[in-house]
LOMARBA-681361 format. One record per residue (C-alpha): x, y, z; residue in three letters; residue number from 0. Coordinates in Angstrom, 2 decimals, m for minus. Example, Ala and Ser with C-alpha at 12.3 -4.5 7.8 and 13.67 -1.06 7.14 Angstrom:
residues 2
<rec><px>12.30</px><py>m4.50</py><pz>7.80</pz><residu>ALA</residu><num>0</num></rec>
<rec><px>13.67</px><py>m1.06</py><pz>7.14</pz><residu>SER</residu><num>1</num></rec>
end
This chain:
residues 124
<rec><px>8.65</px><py>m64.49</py><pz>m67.40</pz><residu>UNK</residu><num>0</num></rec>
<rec><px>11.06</px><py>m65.07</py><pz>m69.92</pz><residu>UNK</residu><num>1</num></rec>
<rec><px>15.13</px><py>m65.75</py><pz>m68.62</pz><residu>UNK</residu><num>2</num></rec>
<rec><px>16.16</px><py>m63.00</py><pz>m70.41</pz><residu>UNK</residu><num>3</num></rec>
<rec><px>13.78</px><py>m60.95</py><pz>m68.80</pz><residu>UNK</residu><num>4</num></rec>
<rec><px>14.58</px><py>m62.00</py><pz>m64.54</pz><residu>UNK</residu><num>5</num></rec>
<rec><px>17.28</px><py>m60.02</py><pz>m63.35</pz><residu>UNK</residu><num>6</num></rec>
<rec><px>16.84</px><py>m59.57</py><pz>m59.83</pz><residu>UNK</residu><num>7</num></rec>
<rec><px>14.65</px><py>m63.03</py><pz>m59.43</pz><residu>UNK</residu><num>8</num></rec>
<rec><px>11.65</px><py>m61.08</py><pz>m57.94</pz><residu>UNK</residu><num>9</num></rec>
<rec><px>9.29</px><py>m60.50</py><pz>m60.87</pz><residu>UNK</residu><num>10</num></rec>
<rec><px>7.60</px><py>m57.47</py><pz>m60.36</pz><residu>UNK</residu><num>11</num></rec>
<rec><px>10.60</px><py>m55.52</py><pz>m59.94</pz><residu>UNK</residu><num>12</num></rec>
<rec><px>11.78</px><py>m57.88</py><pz>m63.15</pz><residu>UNK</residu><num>13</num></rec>
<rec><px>8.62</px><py>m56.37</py><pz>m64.70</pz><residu>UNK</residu><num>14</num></rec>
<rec><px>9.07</px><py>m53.06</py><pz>m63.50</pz><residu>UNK</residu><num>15</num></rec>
<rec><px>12.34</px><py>m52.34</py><pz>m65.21</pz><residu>UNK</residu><num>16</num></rec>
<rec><px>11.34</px><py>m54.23</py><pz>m68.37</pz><residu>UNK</residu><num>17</num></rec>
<rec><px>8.56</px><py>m51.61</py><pz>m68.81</pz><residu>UNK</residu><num>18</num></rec>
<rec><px>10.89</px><py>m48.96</py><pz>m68.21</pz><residu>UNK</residu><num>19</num></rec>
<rec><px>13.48</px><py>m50.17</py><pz>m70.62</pz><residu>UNK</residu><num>20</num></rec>
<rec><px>10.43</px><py>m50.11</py><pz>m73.11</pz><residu>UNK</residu><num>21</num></rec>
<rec><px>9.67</px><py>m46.76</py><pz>m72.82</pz><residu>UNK</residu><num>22</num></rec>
<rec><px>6.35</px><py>m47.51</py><pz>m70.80</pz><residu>UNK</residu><num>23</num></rec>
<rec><px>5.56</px><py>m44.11</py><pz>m68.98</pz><residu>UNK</residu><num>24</num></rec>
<rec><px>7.01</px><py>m44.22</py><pz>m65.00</pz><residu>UNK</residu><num>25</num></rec>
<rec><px>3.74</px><py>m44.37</py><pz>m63.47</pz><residu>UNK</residu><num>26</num></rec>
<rec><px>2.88</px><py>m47.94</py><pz>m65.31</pz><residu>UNK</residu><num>27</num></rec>
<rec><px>6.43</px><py>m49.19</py><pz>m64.23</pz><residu>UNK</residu><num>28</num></rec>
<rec><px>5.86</px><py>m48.50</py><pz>m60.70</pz><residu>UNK</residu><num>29</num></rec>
<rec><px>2.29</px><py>m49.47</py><pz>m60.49</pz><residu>UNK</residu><num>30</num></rec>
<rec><px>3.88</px><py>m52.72</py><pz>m61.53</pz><residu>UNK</residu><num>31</num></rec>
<rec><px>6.76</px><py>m52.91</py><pz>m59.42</pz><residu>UNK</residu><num>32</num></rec>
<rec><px>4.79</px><py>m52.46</py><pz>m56.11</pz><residu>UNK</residu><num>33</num></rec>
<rec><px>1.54</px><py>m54.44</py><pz>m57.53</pz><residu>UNK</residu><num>34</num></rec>
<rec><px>m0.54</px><py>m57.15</py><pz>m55.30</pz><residu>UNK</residu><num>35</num></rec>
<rec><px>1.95</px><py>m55.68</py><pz>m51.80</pz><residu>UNK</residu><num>36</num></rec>
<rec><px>5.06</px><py>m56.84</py><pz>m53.39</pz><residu>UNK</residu><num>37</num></rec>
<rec><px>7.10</px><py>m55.30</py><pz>m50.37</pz><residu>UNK</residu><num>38</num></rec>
<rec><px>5.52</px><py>m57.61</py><pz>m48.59</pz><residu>UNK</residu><num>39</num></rec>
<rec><px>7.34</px><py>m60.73</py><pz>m50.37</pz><residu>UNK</residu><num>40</num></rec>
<rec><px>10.79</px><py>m58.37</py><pz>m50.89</pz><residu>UNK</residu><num>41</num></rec>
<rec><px>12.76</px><py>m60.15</py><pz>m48.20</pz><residu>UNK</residu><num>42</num></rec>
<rec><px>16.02</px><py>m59.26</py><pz>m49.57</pz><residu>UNK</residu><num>43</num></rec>
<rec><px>17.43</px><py>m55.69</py><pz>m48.40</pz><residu>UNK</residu><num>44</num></rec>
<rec><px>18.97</px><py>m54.95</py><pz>m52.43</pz><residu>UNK</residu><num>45</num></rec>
<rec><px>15.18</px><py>m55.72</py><pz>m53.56</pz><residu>UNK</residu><num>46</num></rec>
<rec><px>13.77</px><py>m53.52</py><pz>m51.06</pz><residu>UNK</residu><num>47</num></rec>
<rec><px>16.42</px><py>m50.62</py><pz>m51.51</pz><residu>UNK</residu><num>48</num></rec>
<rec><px>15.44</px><py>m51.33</py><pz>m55.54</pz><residu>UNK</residu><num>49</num></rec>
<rec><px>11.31</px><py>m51.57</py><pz>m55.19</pz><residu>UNK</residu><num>50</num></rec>
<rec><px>12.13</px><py>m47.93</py><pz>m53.41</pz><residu>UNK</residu><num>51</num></rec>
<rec><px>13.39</px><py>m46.38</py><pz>m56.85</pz><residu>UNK</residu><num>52</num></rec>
<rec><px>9.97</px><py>m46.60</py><pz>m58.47</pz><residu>UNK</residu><num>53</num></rec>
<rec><px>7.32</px><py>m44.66</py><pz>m56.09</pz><residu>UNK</residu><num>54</num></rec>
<rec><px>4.76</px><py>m46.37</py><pz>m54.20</pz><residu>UNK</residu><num>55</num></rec>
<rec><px>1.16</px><py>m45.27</py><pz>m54.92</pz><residu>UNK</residu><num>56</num></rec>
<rec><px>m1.79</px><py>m45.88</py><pz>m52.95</pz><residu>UNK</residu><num>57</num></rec>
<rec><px>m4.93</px><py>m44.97</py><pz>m54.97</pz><residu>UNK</residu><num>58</num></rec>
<rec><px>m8.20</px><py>m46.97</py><pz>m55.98</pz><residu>UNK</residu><num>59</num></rec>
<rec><px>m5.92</px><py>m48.16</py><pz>m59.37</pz><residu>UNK</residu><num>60</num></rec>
<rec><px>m3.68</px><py>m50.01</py><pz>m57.05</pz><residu>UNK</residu><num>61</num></rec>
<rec><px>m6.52</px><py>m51.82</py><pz>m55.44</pz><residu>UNK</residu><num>62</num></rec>
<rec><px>m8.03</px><py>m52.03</py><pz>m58.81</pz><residu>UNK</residu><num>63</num></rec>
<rec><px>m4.80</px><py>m53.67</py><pz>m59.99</pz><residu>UNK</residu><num>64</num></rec>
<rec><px>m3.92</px><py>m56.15</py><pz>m56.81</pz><residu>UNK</residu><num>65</num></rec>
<rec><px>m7.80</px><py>m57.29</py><pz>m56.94</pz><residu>UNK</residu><num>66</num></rec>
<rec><px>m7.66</px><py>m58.22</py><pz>m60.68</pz><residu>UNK</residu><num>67</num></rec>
<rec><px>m3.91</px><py>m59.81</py><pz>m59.72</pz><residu>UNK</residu><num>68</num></rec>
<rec><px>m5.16</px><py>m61.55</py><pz>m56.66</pz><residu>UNK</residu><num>69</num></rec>
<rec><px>m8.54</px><py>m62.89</py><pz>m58.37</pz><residu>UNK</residu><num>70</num></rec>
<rec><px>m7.52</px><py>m64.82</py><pz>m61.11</pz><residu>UNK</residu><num>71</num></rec>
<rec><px>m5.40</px><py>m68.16</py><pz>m61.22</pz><residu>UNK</residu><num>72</num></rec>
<rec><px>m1.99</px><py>m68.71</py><pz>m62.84</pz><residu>UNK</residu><num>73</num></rec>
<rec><px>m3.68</px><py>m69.79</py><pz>m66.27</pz><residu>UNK</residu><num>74</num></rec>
<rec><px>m6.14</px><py>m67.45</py><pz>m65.99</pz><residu>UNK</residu><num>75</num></rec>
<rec><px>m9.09</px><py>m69.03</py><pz>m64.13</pz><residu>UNK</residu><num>76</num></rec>
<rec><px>m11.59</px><py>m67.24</py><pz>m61.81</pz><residu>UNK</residu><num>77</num></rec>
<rec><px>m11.00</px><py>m67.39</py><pz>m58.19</pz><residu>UNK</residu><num>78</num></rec>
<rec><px>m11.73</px><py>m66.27</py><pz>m55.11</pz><residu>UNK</residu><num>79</num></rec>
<rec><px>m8.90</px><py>m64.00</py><pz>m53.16</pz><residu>UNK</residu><num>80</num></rec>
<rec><px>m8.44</px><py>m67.19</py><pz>m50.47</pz><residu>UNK</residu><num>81</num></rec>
<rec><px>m8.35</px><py>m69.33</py><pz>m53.69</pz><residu>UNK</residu><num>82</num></rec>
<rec><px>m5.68</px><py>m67.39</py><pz>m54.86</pz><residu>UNK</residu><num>83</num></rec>
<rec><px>m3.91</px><py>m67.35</py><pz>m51.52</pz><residu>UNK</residu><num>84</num></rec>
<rec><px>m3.93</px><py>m70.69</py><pz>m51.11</pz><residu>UNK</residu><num>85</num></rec>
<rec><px>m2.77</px><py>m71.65</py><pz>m54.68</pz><residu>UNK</residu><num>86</num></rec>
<rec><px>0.49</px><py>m68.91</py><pz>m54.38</pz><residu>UNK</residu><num>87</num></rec>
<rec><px>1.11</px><py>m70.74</py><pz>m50.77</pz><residu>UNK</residu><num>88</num></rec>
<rec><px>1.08</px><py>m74.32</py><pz>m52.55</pz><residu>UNK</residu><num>89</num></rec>
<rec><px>3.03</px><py>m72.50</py><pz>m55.27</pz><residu>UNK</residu><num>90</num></rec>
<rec><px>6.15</px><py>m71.56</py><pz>m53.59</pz><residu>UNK</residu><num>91</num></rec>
<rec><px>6.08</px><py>m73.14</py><pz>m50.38</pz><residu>UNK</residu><num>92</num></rec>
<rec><px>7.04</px><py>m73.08</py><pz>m47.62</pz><residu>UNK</residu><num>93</num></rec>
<rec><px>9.99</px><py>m70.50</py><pz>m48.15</pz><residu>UNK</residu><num>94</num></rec>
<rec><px>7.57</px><py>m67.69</py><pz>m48.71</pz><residu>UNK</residu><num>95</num></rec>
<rec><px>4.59</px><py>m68.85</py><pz>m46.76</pz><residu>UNK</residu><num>96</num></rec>
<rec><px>5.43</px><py>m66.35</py><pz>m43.87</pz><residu>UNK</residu><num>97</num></rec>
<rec><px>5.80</px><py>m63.34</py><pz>m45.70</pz><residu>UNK</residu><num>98</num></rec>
<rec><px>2.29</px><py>m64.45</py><pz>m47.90</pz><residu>UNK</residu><num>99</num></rec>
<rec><px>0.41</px><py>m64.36</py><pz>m44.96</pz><residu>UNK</residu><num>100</num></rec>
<rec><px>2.08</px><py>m60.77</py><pz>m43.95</pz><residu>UNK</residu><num>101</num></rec>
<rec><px>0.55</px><py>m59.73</py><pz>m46.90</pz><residu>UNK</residu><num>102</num></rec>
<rec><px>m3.02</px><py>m61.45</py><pz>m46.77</pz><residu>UNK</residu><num>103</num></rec>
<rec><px>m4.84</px><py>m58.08</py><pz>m44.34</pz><residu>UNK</residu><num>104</num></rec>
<rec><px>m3.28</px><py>m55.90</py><pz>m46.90</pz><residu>UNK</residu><num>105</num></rec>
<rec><px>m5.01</px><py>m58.20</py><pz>m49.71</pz><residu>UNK</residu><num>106</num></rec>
<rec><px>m8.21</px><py>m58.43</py><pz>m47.66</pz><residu>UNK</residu><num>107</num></rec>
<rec><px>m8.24</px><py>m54.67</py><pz>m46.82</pz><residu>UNK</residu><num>108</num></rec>
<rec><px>m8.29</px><py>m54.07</py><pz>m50.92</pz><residu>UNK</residu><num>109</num></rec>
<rec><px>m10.89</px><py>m56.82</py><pz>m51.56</pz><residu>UNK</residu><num>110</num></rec>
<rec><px>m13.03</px><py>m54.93</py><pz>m49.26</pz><residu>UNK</residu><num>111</num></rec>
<rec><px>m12.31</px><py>m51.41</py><pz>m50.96</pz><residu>UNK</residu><num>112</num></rec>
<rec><px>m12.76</px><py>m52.69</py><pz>m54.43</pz><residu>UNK</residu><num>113</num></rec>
<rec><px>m16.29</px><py>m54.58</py><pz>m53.44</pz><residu>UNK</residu><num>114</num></rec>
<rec><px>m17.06</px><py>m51.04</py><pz>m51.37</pz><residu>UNK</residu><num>115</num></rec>
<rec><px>m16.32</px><py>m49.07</py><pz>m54.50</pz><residu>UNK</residu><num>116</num></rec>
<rec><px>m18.50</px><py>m51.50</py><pz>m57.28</pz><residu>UNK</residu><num>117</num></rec>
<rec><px>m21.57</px><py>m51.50</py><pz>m54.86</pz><residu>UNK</residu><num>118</num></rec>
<rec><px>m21.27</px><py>m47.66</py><pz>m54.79</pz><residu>UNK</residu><num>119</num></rec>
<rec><px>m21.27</px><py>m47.86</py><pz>m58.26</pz><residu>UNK</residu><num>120</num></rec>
<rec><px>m23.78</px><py>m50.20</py><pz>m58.65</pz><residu>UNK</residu><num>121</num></rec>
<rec><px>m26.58</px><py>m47.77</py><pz>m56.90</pz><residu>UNK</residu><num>122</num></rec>
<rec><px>m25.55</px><py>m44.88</py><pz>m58.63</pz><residu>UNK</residu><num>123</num></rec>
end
């Protein structure tokens, strides 16, 4: 993300309020504030308290959205949801590792709705 851009430091809240100051509707904002379990990696109370201005949606778009975040690399290559895991550990280190692997059942739990919903698809 740009410098201009990062604000509070914790880009999907960065993102969030970006949106918002471009007019994007609310819904889009917040579906990218709270993206891929980003409450998960808000550690800071002031990001927390912020993340809670935009509402938190749970809905087959939000699994939708934190699959398509969680299967593809930093420069855009195809990977697997441990793949990606293991890249964002090696990413940022150790100083987030904890809270990452908070987050992984959440990221498992939507792997397995998103596959769930596609084979349901699939036979219809």
């Amino acid at each position: 993300m740009s410098p201009a851009l990062v604000h509070s430091g914790f880009h999907s809240l960065d993102g969030a309020r970006y949106l918002l100051r471009q007019g994007w509707p609310v819904r889009i904002c917040a579906l990218v504030a709270h993206h891929s379990g980003a409450g998960f990696l808000a550690a800071d109370a002031q990001i927390v308290r912020e993340l809670a201005t935009f509402e938190q949606e749970d809905s087959s778009v939000t699994d939708a959205l934190a699959y398509a975040d969680q299967t593809v690399g930093p420069t855009g290559e195809r990977l697997t949801l441990m793949e990606r895991f293991d890249e964002s550990l090696h990413r940022y280190g150790p100083t987030e590792a904890d809270a990452r692997r908070a987050r992984l059942p959440y990221l498992q739990h939507v792997e397995a709705r998103v596959a769930a919903r596609l084979r349901l698809r699939s036979c219809s």
